[in-house]
C-alpha positions, 0 to 999 in steps of 0.5 A: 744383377748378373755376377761374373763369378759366384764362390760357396764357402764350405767347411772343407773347400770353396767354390768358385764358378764363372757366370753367364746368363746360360747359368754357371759354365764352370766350376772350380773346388779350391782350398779354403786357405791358400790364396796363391791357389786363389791368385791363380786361378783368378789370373786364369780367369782373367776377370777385369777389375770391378768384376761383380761377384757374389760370394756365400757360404756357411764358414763365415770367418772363411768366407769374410775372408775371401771377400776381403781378399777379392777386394783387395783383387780389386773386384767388386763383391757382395755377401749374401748371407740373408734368406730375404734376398733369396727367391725362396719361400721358406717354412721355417719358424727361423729362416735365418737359422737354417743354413744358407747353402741348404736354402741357396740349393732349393733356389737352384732346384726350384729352377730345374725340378718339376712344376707339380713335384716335390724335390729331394736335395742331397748336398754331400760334403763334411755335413750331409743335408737331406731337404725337401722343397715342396710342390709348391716350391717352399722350402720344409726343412730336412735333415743333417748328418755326419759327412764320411771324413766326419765319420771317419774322424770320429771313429779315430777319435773316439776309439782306443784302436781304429785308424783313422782312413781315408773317405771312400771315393767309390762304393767298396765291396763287401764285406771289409776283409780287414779293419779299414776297408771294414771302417771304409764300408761302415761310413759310406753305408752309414751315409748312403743308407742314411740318405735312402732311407730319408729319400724313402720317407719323404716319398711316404709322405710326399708322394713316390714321384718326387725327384731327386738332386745331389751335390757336394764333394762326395755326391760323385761317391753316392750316386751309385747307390741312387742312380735316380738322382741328378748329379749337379756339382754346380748346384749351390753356386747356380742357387748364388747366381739365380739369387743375385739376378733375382734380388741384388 
């Protein structure tokens, strides 16, 4: 089945992309609870009824809701929230227990990386995941942080004195002359060093030409610090697509 549109549910933001059988053309970042933001950006799209979308995502409440609401919008939508409809052999003792986003970001990359490579996949949103497909395209697992508005959520919270800052949007200069631009620079290293030091170690044991892929809201911010990796927004929403041609 080739989707008309696919939307990704995220704990911040969903995501919508319009599809082609050339791959998801474009993307749009929309609140997660603001339906007349919806309703417009639907309008513009200028979707006929009975348009086929597939929608995923890790919030579940959030994202029964939006398939509610795009029924209501009398489009056709179907949830995909089950590994076995993914085109993806998955080394996991519970497959159904890993994240589908993490998982629907290994499909994508299994149609981009190298045959003979294993990947790194950096999705970077209010979670950081760090996974690995291997050569043989399966995906091994991998690890989850603190995204940088968690981070810096925590230092207020749990702190007598810290403001609560803003995320950085690019990498700041060193060093922090004051209290926030100090927080500022400790979340992103925290993240950024987090994130070099696993792609380090995969390549240890997975071997020094693996690639790289970054997605997410903060991806953009984090690509100074590896240039090696390819920046692809669209990456999870194109795993939603390569899915549903794939299975439903």
């Amino acid at each position: 089945m080739v989707p008309a549109a696919v939307a990704d549910v995220g704990n911040s933001r969903i995501k919508w992309g319009r599809c082609s059988t050339e791959g998801v053309s474009e993307l749009q970042s929309l609140p997660p609870d603001d339906c007349t933001a919806w309703e417009q950006r639907l309008r513009s799209w200028r979707l006929e009824p009975g348009s086929r979308w597939v929608v995923a995502g890790v919030h579940p409440a959030r994202r029964e809701r939006l398939a509610q609401w795009l029924t209501d919008c009398k489009q056709r939508v179907i949830v995909l929230d089950d590994p076995k409809y993914l085109p993806l052999s998955v080394s996991l003792p519970r497959p159904e227990h890993a994240g589908i986003d993490r998982l629907l970001d290994a499909v994508a990359a299994n149609a981009r990386r190298s045959p003979d490579k294993a990947a790194v996949l950096v999705d970077a949103g209010s979670a950081v995941t760090v996974d690995l497909v291997d050569r043989e395209g399966a995906f091994v697992g991998g690890a989850i942080l603190p995204g940088l508005r968690l981070m810096a959520k925590a230092l207020h919270d749990y702190t007598a004195l810290l403001p609560l800052v803003d995320p950085p949007s690019h990498k700041p200069p060193l060093p922090g002359a004051a209290t926030r631009p100090a927080v500022e620079l400790g979340i992103f290293w925290a993240v950024a060093g987090g994130v070099q030091a696993l792609i380090r170690e995969y390549r240890n044991g997975f071997g020094v030409d693996l690639e790289v892929f970054l997605t997410g809201g903060d991806g953009p911010t984090l690509h100074p610090v590896f240039p090696e990796a390819k920046l692809w927004p669209e990456m999870t929403l194109e795993g939603i697509r390569l899915s549903a041609e794939a299975s439903l």
